[in-house]
Each structure stands twice: as C-alpha cells, then as structure tokens.
MDTraj code that builds the backbone (N, CA, C; nanometers):
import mdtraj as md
import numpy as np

residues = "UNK UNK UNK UNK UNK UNK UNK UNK UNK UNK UNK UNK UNK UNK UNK UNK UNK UNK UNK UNK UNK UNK UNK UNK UNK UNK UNK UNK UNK UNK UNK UNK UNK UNK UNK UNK UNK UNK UNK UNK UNK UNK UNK UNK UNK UNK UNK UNK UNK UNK UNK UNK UNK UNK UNK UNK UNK UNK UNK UNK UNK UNK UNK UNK UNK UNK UNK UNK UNK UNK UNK UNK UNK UNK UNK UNK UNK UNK UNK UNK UNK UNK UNK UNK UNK UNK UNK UNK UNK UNK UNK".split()
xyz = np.array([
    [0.0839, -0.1168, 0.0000],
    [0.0000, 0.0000, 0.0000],
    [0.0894, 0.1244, 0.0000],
    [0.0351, 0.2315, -0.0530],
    [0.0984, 0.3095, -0.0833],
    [0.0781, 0.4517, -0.0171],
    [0.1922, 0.5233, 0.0542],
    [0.1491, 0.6121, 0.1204],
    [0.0939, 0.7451, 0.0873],
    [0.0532, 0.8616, 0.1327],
    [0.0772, 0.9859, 0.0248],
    [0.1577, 1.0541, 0.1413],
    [0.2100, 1.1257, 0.0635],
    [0.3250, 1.2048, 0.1481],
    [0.2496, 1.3941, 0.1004],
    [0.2464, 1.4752, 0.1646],
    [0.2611, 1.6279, 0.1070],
    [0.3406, 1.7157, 0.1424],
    [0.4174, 1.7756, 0.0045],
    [0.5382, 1.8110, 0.1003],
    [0.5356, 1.9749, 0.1830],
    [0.6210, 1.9476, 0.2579],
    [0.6144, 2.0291, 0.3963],
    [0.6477, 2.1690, 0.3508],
    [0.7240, 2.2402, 0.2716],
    [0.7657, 2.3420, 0.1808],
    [0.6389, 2.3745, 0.1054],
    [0.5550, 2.3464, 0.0358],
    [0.4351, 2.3840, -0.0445],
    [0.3264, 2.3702, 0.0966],
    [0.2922, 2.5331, 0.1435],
    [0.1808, 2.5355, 0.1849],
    [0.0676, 2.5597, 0.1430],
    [0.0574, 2.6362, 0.0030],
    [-0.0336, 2.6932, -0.0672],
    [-0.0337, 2.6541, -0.2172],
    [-0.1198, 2.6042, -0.2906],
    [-0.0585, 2.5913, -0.4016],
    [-0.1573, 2.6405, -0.5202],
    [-0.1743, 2.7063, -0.6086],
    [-0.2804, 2.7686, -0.7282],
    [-0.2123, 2.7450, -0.8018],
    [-0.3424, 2.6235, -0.8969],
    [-0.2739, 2.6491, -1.0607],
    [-0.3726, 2.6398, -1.1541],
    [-0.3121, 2.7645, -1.2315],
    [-0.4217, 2.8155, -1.3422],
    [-0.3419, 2.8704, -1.4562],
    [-0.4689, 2.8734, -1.5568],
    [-0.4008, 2.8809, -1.6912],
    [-0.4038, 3.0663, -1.7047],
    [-0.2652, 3.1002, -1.6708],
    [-0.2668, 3.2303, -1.6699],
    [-0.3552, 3.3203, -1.8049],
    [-0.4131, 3.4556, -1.7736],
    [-0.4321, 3.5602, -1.8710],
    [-0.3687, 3.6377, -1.9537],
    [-0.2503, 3.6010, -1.9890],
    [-0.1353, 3.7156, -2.0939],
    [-0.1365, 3.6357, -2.2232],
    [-0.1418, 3.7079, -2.3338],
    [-0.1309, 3.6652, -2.4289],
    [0.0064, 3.7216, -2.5170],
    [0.0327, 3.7288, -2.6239],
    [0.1553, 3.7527, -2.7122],
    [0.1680, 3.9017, -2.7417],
    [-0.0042, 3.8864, -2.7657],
    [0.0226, 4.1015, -2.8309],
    [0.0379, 4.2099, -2.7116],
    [0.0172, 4.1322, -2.5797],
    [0.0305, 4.1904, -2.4262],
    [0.2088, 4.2644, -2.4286],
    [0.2882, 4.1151, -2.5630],
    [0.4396, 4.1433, -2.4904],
    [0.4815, 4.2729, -2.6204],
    [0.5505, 4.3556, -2.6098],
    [0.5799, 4.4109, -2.6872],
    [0.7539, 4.4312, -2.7393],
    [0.7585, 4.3934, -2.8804],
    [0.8930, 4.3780, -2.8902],
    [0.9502, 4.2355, -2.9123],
    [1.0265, 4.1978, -2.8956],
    [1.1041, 4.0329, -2.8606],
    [1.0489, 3.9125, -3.0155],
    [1.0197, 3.9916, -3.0860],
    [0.9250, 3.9391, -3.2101],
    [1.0345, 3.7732, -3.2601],
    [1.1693, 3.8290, -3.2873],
    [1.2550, 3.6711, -3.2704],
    [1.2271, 3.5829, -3.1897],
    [1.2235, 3.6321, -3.0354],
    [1.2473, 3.5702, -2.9155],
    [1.1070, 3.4561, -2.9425],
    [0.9872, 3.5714, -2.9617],
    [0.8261, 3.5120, -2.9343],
    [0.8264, 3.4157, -3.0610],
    [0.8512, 3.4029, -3.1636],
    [0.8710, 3.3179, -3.3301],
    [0.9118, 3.1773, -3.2589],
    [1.0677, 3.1729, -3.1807],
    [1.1251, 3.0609, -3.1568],
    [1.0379, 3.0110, -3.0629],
    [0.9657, 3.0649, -2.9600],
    [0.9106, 3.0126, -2.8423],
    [0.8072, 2.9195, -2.8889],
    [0.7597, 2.9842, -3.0222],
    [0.6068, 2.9544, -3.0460],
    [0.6426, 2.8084, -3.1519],
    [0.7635, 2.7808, -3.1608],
    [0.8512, 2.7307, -3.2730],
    [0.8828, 2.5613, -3.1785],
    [0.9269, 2.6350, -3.0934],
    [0.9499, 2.4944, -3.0242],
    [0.8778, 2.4396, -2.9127],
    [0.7769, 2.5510, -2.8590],
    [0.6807, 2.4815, -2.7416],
    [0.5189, 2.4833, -2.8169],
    [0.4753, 2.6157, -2.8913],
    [0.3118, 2.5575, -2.9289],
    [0.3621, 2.4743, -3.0708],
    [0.4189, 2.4510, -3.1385],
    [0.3954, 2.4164, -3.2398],
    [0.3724, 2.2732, -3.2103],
    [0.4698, 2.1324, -3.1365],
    [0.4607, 1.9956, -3.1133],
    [0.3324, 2.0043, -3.0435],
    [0.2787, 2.0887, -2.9808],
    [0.1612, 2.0774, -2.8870],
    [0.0638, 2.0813, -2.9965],
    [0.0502, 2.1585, -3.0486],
    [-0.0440, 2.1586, -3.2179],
    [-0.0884, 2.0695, -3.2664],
    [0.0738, 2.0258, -3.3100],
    [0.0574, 1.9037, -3.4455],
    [0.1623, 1.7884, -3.4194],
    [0.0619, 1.6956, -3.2801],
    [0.1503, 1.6315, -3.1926],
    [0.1309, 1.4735, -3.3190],
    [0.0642, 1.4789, -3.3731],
    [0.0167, 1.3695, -3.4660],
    [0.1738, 1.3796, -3.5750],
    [0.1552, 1.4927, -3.6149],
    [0.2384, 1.4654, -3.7003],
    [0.3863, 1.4574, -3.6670],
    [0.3807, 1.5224, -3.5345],
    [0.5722, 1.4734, -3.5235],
    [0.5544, 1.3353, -3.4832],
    [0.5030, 1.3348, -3.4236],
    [0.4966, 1.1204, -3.4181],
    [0.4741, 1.0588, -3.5326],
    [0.3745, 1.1004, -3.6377],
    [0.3986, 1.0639, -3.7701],
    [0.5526, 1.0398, -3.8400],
    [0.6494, 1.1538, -3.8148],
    [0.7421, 1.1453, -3.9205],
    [0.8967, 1.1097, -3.8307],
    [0.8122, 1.0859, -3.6765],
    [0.9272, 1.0024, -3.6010],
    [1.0181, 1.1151, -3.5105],
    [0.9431, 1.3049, -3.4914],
    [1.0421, 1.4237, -3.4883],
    [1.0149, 1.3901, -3.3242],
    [1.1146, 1.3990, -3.2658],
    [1.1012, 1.4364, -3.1371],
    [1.1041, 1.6308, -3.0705],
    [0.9990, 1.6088, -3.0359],
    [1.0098, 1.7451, -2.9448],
    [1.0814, 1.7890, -2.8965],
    [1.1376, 1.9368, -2.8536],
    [1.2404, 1.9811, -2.7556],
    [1.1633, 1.9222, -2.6428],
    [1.2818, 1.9687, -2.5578],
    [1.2267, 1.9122, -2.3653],
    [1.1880, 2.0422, -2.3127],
    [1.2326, 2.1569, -2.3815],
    [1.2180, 2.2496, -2.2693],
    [1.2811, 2.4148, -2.3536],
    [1.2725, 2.4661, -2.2859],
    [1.3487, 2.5929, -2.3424],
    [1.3952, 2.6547, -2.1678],
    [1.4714, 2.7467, -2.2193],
    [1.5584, 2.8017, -2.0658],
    [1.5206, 2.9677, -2.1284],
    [1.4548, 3.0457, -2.0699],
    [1.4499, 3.2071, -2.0980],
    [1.5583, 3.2219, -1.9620],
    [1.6457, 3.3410, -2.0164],
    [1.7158, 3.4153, -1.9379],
    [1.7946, 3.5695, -1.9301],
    [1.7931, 3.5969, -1.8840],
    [1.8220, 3.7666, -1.8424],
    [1.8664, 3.8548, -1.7669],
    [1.8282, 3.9689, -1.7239],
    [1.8232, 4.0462, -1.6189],
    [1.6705, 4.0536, -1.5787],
    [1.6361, 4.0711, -1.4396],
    [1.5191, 4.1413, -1.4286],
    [1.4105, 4.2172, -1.4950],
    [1.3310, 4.2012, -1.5081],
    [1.2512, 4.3182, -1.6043],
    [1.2383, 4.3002, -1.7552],
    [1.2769, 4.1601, -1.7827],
    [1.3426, 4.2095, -1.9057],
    [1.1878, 4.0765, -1.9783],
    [1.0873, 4.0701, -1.8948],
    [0.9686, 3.9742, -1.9791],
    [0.9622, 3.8497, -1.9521],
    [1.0655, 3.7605, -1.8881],
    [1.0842, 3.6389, -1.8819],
    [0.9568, 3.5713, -1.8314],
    [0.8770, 3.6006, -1.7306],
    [0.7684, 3.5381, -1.5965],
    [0.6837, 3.5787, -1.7362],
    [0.6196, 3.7151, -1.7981],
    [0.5444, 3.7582, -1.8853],
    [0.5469, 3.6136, -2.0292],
    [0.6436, 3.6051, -2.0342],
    [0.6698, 3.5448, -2.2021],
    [0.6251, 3.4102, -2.1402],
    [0.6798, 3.3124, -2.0382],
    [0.6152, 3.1971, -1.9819],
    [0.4754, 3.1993, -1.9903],
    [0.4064, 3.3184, -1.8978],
    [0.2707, 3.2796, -1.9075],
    [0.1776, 3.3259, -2.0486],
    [0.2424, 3.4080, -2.1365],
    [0.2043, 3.3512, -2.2428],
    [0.1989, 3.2263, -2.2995],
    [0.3220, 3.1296, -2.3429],
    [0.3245, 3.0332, -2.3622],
    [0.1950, 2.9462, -2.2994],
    [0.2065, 2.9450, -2.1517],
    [0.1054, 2.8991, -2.1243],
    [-0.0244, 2.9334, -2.1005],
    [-0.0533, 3.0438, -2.1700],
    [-0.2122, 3.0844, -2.2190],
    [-0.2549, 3.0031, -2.3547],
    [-0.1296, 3.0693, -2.4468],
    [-0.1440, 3.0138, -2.5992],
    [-0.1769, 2.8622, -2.6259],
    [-0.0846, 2.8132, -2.5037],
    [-0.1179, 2.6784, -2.5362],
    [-0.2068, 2.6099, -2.4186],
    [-0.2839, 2.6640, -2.3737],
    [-0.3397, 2.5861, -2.2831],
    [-0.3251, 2.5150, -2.2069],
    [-0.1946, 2.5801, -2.1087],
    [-0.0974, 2.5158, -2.0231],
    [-0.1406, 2.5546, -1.8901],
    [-0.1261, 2.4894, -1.7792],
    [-0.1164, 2.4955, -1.6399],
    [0.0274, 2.6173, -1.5948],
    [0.0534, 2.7267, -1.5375],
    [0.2027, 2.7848, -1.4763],
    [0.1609, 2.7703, -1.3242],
    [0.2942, 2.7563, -1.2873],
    [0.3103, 2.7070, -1.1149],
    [0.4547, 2.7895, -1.1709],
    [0.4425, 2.9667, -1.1183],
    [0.5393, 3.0545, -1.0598],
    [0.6085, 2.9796, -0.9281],
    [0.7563, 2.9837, -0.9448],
    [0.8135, 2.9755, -0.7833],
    [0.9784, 3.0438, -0.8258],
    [0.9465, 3.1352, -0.7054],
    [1.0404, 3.2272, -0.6721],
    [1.1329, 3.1631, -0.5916],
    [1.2430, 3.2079, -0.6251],
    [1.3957, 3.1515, -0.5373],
    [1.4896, 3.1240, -0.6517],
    [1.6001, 3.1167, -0.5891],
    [1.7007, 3.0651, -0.5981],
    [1.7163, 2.9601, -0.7227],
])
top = md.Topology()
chain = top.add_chain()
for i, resn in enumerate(residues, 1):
    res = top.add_residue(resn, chain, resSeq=i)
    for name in ("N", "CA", "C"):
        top.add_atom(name, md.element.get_by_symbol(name[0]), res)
traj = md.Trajectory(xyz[None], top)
C-alpha cells in the first residue's frame, strides 16, 4: 500500500491557466517566433511529429536580467497553449 506524502515546503498551491497573451508582450518578435517554434507548435501538431518520427524539444531556458519579460513570455506560452504555470520564486 501506498502512502501519500505532502510536502512540507508547499503550503499553498494555485494552478491556473494564466491571462497574458503575445500582443500583451511588446517587442522580442525573434524571441516570441522561436518560443512559439518549439513549445506551441509539437503541442499543435503532436500527430504529425509522431507521424514522421520528430522528437520534441524538452524544454526551453528564458534568461536575463530582471525586467526584461521572462515570468510575462512563460505565461504567455502557457495561455497560448493551454498550459497549467506554477510561478516559484527563489534561488
């Protein structure tokens, strides 16, 4: 039998499919092309990369300075595509 454990660090937890969309971000028009290139597109047309054998990226890494859209451009992604975001701050 199997136990459940919850862990002691997560006291609170909300997850929802954030409200920002693409025309919200302004600028980054390369940045937003590739995003949409390697995370909505396999989500799309998941038939056909299994069709022709393409494997998906795993992931993408945004990075920066502060201020500079990163948390913004995520929850686009996951508006566009009808994704779950779970923000966590730290380290």
């Amino acid at each position: 039998m199997l136990k459940k454990y919850r862990p002691s660090e997560i006291k609170e937890l909300i997850v929802k499919v954030p409200q920002v969309f693409w025309s919200q971000i302004g600028g980054y028009e390369s940045v937003k092309k590739e995003v949409k290139k390697v995370v909505e597109l396999p989500l799309q047309h998941a038939s056909k990369f299994a069709k022709f054998g393409i494997e998906p990226s795993k992931g993408i890494l945004l990075y920066g300075p502060p201020g500079c859209s990163k948390t913004m451009m995520a929850k686009a992604i996951a508006t566009e595509s009808k994704l779950n975001f779970i923000g966590i701050k730290g380290p």
